[in-house]
N, C-alpha and C positions, 0 to 999 in steps of 0.2 A: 494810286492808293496811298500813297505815301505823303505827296502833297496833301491828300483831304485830312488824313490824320497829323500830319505833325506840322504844317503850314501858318494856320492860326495862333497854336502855340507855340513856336520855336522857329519861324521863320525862315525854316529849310527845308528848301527842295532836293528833289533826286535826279540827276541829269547821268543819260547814255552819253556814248560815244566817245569819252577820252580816250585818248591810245596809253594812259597812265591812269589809275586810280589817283585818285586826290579831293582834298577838304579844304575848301576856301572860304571862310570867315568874310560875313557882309550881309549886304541888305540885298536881297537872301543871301542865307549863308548856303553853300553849295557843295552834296555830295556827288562828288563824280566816280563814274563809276565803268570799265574798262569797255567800251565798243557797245555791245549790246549785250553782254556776258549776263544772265541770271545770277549764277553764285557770285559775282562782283562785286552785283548791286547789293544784296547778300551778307557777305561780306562788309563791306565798305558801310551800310547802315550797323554793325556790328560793333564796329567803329566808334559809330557817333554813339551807340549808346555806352558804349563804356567811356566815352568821354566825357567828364564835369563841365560846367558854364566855364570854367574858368581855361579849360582846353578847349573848348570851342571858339574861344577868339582867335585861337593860334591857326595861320597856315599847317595842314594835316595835323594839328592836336599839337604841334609842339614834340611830335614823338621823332622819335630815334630810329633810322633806316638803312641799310645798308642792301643796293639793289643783288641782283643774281651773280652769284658768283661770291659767296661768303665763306668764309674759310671756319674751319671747325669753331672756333671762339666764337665769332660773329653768328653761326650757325644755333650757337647754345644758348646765347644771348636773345634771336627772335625766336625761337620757339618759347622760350621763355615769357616773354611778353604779348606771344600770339593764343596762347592757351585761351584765356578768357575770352578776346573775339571770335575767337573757334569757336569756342561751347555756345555763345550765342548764334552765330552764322550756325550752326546742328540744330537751333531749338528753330530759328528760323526754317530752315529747310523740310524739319520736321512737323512745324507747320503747315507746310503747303503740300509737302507728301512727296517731296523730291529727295533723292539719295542723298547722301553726305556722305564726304570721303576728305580727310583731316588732306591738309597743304604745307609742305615744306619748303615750297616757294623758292627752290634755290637750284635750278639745274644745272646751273654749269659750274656747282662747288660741290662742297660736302653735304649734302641732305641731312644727315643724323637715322637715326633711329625712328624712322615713321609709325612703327609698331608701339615703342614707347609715346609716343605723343600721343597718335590715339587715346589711350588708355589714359594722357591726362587730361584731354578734352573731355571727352565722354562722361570722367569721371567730376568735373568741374560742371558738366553741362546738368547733368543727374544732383550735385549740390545746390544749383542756383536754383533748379527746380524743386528742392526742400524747403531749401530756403524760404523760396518766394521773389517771382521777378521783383524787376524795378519797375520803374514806372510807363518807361518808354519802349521798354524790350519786350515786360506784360501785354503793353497796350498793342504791340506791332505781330505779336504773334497771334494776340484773339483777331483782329482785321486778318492776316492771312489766312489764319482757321475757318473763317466765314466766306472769304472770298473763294476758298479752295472748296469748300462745303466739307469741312471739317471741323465744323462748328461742335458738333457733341461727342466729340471722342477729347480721348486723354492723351495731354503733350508728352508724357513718359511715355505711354506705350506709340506714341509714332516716332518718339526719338529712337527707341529699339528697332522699329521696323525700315528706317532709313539711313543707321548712322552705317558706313560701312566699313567691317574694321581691314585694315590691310594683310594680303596672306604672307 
């Protein structure tokens, strides 16, 4: 699905099976996306949409990572900049009518406050949706709506019915 919609204009495919997430810039440019993981793939297109032309030439965007095992700073620092691709990986899921459950992506450090972050996903994903998608995250949520036969329902009320907050 992903190839038919964004292939023609943006020349990026969606490829399974890395044992790593990753963005490689090229003819196509390539999201990879971890084994055969759903929330991955999910994810990782989440990615690409909050990434401008100008991060899309960069190996993974150009952005800033530090694997498992991140020490409270490090820990403050991605959830910081993971907020936005959360809220869209939640509108995505919520698309398709799969759960959503916020990731702190860090177990063998300090996770933080999962409660707290929730709360700023949810609450970022509930904005963008006031807002008004973009062009690519709009477009990639009505294709999932359809493909899932979720075509005439409302993406607020299935972001409620799938984001799931932590006890």
């Amino acid at each position: 699905m992903f190839r038919a919609t964004f292939f023609h204009s943006h020349t990026t495919v969606l490829e399974g099976g890395a044992d790593e997430p990753v963005y490689r810039p090229g003819n196509p440019h390539r999201i990879c996306y971890t084994r055969d993981y759903f929330r991955s793939a999910l994810h990782e297109i989440a990615h690409w949409c909050v990434a401008g032309p100008a991060r899309r030439q960069q190996e993974d965007y150009g952005y800033w990572y530090a694997p498992d095992g991140r020490n409270a700073e490090q820990q403050a620092e991605f959830t910081r900049v993971e907020v936005l691709p959360q809220a869209y990986e939640a509108l995505f899921c919520a698309a398709c009518g799969h759960p959503f459950r916020v990731s702190l992506d860090n177990l063998d450090g300090e996770a933080g406050d999962e409660r707290d972050f929730a709360v700023k996903v949810r609450e970022k994903a509930q904005a963008l949706l006031k807002a008004g998608l973009a062009e690519r995250p709009r477009l990639w949520c009505q294709v999932l709506m359809e493909y899932y036969g979720r075509a005439h329902g409302e993406l607020e009320t299935a972001l409620e019915e799938t984001f799931m907050h932590p006890s």
